[in-house]
N, C-alpha and C positions, 0 to 999 in steps of 0.2 A: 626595499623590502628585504627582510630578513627569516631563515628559516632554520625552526628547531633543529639544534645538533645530535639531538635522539630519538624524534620523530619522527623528522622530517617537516614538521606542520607549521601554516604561517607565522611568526610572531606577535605580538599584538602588543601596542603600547600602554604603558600606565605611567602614570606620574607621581614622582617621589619627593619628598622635600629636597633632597641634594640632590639634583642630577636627572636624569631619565631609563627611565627602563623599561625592556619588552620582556615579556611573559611569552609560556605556553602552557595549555591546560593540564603537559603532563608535569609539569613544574620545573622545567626548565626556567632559568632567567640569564638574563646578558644584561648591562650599563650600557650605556650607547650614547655617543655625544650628539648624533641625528638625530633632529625637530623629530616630534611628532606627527605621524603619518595621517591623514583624514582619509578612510575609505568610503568611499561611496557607489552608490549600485542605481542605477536604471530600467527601467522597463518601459520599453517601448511599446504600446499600446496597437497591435496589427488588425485591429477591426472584431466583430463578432463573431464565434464559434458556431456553426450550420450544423444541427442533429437533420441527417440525411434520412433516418433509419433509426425507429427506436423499438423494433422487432429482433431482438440479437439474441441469436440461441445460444446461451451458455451450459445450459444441461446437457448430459451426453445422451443422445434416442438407446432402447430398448426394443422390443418384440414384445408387447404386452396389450391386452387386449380390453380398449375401453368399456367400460360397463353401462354408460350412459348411450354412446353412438355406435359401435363396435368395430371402430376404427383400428386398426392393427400395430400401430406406436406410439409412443411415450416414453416423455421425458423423464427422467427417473433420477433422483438422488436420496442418500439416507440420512439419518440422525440416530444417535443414542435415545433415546426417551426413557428406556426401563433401565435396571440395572449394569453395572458394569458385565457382569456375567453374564448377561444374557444379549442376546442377539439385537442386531439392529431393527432398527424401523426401516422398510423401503417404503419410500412415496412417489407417485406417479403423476405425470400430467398430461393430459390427451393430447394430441399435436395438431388437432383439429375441431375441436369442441374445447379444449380447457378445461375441461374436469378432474377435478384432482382423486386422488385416494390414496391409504395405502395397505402395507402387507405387514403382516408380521412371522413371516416366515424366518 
């Protein structure tokens, strides 16, 4: 195996009517009297994947006060909706009922 001399990255064979050549995608090439290389890859198969837990909080909690239950936090992230000038959307989600809403403050 052979590696680009302005890369670094691996070679990779093509074939030419005279002769043999390895390439690289930044266009590097070399002649080479070395057969052509067969790469091959395996994956060994280690049995099924076990979702343990598909309760995984990814929003970060807040101090905000549900309107539905009156639970005291929620999950909260924003989006753009209106104009670039103007302020975001906050959206809410109760950490205990799941009720959503949001603010336009």
């Amino acid at each position: 195996m052979q590696f680009c001399q302005k890369c670094g990255a691996i070679l990779v064979p093509k074939k030419m009517e005279k002769g043999k050549l390895q390439s690289c995608s930044c266009g590097y090439k070399i002649k080479t009297k070395q057969p052509n290389l067969v790469l091959n890859e395996r994956v060994a198969k280690k049995g099924k994947i076990e979702v343990i837990s598909q309760n995984i909080e990814i929003s970060p909690k807040i101090k905000e006060e549900c309107p539905e239950c009156g639970n005291k936090m929620a999950y909260y992230w924003t989006l753009q909706t209106r104009a670039g000038d103007e302020a975001e959307t906050r959206f809410f989600e109760c950490t205990k009922c799941h009720h959503r809403w949001r603010s336009y403050k």
